[in-house]
Residue frames as a rotation matrix with the C-alpha (Angstrom) as fourth column:
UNK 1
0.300 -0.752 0.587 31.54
-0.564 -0.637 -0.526 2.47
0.770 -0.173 -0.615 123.74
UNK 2
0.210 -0.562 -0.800 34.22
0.465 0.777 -0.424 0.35
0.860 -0.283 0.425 125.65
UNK 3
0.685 -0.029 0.728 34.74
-0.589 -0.609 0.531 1.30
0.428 -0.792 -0.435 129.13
UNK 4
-0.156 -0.879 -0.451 38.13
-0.129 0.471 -0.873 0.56
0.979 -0.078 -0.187 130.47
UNK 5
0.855 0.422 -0.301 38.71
0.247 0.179 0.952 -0.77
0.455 -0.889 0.049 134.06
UNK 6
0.340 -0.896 0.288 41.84
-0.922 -0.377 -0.085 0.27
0.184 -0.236 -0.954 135.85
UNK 7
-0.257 -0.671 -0.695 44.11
0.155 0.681 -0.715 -2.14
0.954 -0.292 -0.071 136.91
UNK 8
0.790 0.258 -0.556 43.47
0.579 -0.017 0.815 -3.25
0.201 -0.966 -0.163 140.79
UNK 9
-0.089 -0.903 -0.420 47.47
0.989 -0.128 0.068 -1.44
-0.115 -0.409 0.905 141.14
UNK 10
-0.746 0.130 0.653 46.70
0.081 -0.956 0.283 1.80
0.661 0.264 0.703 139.17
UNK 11
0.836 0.531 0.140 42.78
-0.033 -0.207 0.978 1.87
0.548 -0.822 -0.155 142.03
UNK 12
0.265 -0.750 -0.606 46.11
0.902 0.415 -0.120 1.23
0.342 -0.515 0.786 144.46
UNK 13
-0.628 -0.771 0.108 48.13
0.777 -0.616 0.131 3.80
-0.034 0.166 0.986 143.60
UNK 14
-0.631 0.218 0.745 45.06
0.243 -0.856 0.456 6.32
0.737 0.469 0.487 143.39
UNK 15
0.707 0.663 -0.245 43.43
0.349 -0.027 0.937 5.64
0.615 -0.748 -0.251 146.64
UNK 16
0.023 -0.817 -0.576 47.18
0.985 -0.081 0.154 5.90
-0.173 -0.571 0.803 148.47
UNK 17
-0.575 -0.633 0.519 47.28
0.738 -0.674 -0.004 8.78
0.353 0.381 0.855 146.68
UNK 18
0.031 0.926 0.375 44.35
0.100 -0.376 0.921 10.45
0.995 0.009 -0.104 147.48
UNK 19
0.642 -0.003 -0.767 44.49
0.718 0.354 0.599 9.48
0.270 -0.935 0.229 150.92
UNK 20
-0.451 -0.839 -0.303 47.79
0.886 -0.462 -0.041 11.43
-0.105 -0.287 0.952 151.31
UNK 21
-0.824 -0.363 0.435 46.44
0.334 -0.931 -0.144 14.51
0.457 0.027 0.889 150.09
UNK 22
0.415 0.908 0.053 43.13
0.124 -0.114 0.986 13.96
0.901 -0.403 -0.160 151.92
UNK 23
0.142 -0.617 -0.774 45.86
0.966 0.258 -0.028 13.92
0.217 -0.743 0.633 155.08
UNK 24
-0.771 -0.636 0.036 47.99
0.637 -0.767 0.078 17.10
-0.022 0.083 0.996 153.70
UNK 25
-0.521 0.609 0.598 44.57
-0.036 -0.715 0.698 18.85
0.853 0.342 0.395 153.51
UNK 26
0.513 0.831 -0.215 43.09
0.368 0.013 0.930 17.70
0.776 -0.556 -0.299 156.82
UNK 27
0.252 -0.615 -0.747 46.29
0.952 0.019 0.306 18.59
-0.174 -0.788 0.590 158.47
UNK 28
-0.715 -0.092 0.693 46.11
0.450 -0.819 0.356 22.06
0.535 0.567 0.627 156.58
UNK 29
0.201 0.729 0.655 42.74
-0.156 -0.636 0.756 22.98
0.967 -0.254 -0.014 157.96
UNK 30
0.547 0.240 -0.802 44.00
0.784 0.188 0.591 21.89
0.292 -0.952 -0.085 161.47
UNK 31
-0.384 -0.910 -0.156 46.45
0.886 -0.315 -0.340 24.04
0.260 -0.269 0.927 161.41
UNK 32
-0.386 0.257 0.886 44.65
0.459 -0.779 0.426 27.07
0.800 0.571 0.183 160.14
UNK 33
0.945 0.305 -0.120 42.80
0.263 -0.487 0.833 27.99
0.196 -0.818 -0.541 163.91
UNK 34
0.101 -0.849 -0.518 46.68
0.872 -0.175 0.456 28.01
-0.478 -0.498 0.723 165.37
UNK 35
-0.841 -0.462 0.283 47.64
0.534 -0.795 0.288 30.40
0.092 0.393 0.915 162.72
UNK 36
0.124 0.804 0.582 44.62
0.679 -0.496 0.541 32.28
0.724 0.328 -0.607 162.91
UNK 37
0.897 0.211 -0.388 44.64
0.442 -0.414 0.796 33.25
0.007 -0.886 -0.465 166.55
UNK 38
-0.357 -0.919 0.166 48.90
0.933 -0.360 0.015 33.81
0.046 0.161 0.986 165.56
UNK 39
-0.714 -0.638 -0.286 47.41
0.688 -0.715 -0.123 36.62
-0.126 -0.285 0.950 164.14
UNK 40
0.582 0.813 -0.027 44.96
0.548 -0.367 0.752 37.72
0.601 -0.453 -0.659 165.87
UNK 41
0.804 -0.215 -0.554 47.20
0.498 -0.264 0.826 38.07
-0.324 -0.940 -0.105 168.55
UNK 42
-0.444 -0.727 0.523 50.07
0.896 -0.350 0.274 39.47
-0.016 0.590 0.807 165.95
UNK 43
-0.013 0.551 0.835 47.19
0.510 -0.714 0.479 41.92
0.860 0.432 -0.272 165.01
UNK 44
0.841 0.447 -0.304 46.33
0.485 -0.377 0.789 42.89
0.238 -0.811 -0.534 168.73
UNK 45
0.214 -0.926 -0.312 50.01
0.888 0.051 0.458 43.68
-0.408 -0.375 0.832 169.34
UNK 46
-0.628 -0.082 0.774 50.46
0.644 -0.612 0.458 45.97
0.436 0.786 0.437 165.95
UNK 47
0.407 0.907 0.110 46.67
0.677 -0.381 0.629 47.45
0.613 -0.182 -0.769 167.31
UNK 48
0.589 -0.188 -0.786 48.68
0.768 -0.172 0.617 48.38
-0.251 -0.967 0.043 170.83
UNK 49
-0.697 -0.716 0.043 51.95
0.621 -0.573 0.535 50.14
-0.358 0.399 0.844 168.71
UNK 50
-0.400 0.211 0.892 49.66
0.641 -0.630 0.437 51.70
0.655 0.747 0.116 166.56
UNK 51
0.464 0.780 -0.421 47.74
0.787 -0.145 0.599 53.37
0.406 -0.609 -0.681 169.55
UNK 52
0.215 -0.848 -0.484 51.11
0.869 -0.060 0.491 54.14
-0.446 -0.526 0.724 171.25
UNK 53
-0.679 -0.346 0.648 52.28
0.731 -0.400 0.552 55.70
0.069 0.849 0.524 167.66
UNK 54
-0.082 0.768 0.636 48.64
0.644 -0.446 0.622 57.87
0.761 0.460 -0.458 167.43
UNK 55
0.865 0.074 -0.496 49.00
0.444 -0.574 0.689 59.30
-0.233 -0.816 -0.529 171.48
UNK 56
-0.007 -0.834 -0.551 52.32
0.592 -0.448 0.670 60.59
-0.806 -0.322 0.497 170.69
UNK 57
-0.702 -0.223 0.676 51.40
0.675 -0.513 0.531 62.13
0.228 0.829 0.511 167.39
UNK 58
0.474 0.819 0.323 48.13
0.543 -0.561 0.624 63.77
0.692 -0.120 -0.711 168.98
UNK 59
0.363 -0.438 -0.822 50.86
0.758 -0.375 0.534 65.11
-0.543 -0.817 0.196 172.38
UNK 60
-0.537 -0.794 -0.284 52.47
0.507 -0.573 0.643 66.41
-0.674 0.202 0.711 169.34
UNK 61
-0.370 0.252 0.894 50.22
0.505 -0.753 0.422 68.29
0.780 0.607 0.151 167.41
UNK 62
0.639 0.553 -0.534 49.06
0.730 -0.217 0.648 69.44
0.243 -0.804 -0.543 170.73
UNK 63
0.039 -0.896 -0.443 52.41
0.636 -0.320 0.702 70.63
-0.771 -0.309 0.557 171.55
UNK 64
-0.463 -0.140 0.875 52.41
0.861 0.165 0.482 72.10
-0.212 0.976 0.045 168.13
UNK 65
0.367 0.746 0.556 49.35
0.646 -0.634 0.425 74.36
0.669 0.203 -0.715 168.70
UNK 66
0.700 -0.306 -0.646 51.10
0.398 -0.584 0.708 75.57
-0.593 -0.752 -0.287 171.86
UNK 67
-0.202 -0.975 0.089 53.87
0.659 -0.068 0.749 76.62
-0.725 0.210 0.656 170.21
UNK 68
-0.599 0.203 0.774 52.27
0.755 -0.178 0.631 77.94
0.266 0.963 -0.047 167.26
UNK 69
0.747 0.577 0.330 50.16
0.554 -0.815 0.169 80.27
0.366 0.057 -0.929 169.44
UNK 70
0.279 -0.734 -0.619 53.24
0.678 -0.306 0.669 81.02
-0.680 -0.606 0.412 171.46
UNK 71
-0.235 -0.374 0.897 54.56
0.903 0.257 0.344 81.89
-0.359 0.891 0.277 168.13
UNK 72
0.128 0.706 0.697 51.88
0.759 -0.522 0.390 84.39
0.639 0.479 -0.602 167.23
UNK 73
0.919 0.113 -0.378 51.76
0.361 -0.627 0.690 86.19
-0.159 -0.771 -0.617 170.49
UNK 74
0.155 -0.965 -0.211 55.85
0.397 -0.135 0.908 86.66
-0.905 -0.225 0.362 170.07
UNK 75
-0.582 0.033 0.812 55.22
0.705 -0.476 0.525 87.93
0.404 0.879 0.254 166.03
UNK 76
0.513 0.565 -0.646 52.91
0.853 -0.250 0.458 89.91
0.098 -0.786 -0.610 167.65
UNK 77
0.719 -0.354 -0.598 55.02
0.516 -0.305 0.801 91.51
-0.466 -0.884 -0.037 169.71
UNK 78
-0.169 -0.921 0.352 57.78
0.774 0.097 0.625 91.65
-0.610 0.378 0.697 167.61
UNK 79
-0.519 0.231 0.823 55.78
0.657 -0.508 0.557 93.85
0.547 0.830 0.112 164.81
UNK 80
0.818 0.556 -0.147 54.39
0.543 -0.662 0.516 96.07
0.190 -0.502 -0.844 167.79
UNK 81
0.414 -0.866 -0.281 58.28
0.540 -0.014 0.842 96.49
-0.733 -0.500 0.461 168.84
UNK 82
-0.315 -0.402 0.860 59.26
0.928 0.058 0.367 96.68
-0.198 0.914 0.355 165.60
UNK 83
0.375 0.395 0.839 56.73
0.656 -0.752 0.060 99.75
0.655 0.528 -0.541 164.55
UNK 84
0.855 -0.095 -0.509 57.63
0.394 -0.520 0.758 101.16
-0.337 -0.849 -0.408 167.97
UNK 85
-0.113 -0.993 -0.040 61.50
0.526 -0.094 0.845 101.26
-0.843 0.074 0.533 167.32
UNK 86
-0.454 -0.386 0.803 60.99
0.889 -0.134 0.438 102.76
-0.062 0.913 0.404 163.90
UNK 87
0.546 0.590 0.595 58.78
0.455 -0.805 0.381 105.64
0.704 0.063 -0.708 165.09
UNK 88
0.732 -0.660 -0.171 61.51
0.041 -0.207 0.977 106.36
-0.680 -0.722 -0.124 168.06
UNK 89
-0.323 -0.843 0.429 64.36
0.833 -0.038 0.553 106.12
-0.450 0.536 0.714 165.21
UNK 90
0.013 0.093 0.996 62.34
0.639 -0.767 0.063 109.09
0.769 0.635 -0.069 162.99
UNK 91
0.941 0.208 0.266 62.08
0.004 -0.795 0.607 110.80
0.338 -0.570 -0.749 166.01
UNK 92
0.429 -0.862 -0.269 66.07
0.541 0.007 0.841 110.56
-0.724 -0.506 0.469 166.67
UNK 93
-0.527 -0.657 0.538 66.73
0.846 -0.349 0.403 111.66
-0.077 0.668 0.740 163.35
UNK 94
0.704 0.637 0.314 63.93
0.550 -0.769 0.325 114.74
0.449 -0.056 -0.892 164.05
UNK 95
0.936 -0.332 -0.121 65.99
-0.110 -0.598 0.794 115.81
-0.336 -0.730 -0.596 167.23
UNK 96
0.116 -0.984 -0.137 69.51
0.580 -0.044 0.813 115.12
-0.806 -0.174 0.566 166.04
UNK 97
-0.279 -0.097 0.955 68.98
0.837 -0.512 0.192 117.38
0.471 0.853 0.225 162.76
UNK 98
0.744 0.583 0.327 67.55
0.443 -0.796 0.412 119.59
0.500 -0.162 -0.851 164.99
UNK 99
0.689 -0.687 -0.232 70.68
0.586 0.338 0.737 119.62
-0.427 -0.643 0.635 167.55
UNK 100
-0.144 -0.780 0.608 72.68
0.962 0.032 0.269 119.74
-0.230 0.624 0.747 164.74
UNK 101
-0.244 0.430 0.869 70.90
0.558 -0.671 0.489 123.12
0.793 0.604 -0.076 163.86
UNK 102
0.923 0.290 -0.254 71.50
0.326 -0.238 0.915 124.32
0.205 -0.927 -0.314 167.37
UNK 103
0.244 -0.945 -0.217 74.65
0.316 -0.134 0.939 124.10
-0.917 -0.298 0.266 167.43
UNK 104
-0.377 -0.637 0.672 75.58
0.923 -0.319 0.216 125.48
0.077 0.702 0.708 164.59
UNK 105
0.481 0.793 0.374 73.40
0.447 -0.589 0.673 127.90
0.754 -0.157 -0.638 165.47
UNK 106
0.962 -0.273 -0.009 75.16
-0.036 -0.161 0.986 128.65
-0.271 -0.948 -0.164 168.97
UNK 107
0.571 -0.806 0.155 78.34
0.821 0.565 -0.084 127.08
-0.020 0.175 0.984 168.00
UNK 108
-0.072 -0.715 0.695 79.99
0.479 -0.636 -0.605 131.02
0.875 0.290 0.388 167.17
UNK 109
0.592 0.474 0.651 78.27
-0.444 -0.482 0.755 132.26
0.672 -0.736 -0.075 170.43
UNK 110
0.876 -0.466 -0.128 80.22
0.473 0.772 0.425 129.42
-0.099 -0.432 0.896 172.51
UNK 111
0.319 -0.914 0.252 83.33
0.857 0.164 -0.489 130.35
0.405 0.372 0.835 170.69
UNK 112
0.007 -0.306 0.952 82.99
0.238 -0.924 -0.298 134.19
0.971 0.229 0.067 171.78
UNK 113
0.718 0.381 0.582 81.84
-0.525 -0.252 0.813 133.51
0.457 -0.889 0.019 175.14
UNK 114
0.744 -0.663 -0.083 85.11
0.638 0.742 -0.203 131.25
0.196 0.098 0.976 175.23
UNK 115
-0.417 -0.781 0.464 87.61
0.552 -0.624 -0.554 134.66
0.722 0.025 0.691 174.49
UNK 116
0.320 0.372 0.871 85.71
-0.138 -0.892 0.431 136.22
0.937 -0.259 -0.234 176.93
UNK 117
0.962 0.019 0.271 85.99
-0.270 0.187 0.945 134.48
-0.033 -0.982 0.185 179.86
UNK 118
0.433 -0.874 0.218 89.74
0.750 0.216 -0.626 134.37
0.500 0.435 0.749 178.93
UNK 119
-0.209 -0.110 0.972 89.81
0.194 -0.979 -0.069 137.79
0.958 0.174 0.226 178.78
UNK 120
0.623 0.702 0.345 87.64
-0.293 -0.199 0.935 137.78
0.725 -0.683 0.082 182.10
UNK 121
0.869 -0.487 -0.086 90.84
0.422 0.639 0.644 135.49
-0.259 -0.596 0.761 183.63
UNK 122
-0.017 -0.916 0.400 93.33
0.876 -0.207 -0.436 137.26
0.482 0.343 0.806 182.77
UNK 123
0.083 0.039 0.996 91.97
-0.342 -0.937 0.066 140.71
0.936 -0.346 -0.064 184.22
UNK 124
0.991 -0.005 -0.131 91.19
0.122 0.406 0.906 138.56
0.049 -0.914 0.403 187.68
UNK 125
0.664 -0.657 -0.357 94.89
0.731 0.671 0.126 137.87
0.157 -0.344 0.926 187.59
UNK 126
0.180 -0.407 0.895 95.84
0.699 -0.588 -0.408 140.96
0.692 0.699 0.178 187.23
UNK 127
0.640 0.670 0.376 94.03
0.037 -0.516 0.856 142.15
0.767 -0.534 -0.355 190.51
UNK 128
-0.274 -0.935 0.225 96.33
-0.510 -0.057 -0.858 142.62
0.815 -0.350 -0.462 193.39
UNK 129
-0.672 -0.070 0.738 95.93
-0.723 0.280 -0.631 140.22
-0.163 -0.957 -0.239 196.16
UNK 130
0.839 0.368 -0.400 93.99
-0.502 0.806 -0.313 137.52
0.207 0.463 0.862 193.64
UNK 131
0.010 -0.690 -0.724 97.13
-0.319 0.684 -0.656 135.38
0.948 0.237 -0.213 194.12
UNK 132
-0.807 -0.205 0.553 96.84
-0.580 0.101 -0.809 135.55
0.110 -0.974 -0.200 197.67
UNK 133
-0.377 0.753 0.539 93.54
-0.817 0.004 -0.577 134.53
-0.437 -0.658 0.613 197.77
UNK 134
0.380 0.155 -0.912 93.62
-0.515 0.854 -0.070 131.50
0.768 0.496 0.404 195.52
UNK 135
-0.508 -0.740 -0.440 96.46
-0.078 0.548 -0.833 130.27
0.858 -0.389 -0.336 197.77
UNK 136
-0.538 0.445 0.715 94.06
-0.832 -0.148 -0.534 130.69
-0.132 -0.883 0.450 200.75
UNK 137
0.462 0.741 -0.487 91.07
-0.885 0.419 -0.202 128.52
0.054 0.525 0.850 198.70
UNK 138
0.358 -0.300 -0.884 93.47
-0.286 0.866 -0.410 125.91
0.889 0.400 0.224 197.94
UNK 139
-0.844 -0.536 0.017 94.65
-0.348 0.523 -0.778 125.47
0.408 -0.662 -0.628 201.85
UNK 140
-0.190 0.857 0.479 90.88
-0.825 0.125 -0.551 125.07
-0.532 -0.499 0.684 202.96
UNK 141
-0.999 -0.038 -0.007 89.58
-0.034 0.776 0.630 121.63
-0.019 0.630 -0.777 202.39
UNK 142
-0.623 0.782 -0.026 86.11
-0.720 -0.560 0.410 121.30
0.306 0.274 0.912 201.33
């Protein structure tokens, strides 16, 4: 089996070559600390926001819980109020049916004690010297 030699141009042309990318690769791995620490320090930044981002979401769920017991205490209330007002409302409609049944109840009694004391003014006027004595009453000031 024949073993070829290159040409001394083609060993040329493959050392030059070589060479270059033995450059483009040593000048790659220099690079690679710079960009590392890039971001590192990219990372530390982001690290800081996030931090920022996590205190203001913990203020708010804090806030949150306040609010939420607030909340409770004020349902609460509301459904103590609430039963309150509706036991005060059956008791209005207790006493105003009752009322109502009072007065109707009274309501002819009113009407008779009404002609009476008509009747009762009309005999006063009737009295002799009742005119005189109004007209007194009404020059006295009280």
């Amino acid at each position: 089996m024949a073993f070829r030699i290159p040409a001394p141009g083609t060993i040329v042309d493959v050392a030059v070559s070589t060479t270059g990318k033995a450059l483009a690769t040593a000048a790659t791995i220099a690079s690679v600390p710079g960009r590392v620490l890039r971001l590192i320090d990219e990372g530390e930044v982001l690290l800081v926001r996030i931090a920022a981002v996590v205190d203001a979401a913990e203020k708010t769920v804090e806030d949150v819980r306040t609010v939420t017991g607030s909340a409770a205490a004020v349902a609460q209330d509301a459904a103590q109020t609430s039963a309150a007002a509706e036991q005060l409302i059956g008791q209005v409609a207790e006493t105003s049916a009752q009322a109502r049944t009072l007065l109707t109840q009274i309501g002819p009694d009113v009407h008779e004690l009404l002609g009476v004391t008509r009747e009762v003014q009309q005999a006063i006027s009737g009295i002799p010297g009742f005119g005189m004595l109004r007209r007194r009453g009404e020059e006295r000031p009280d």
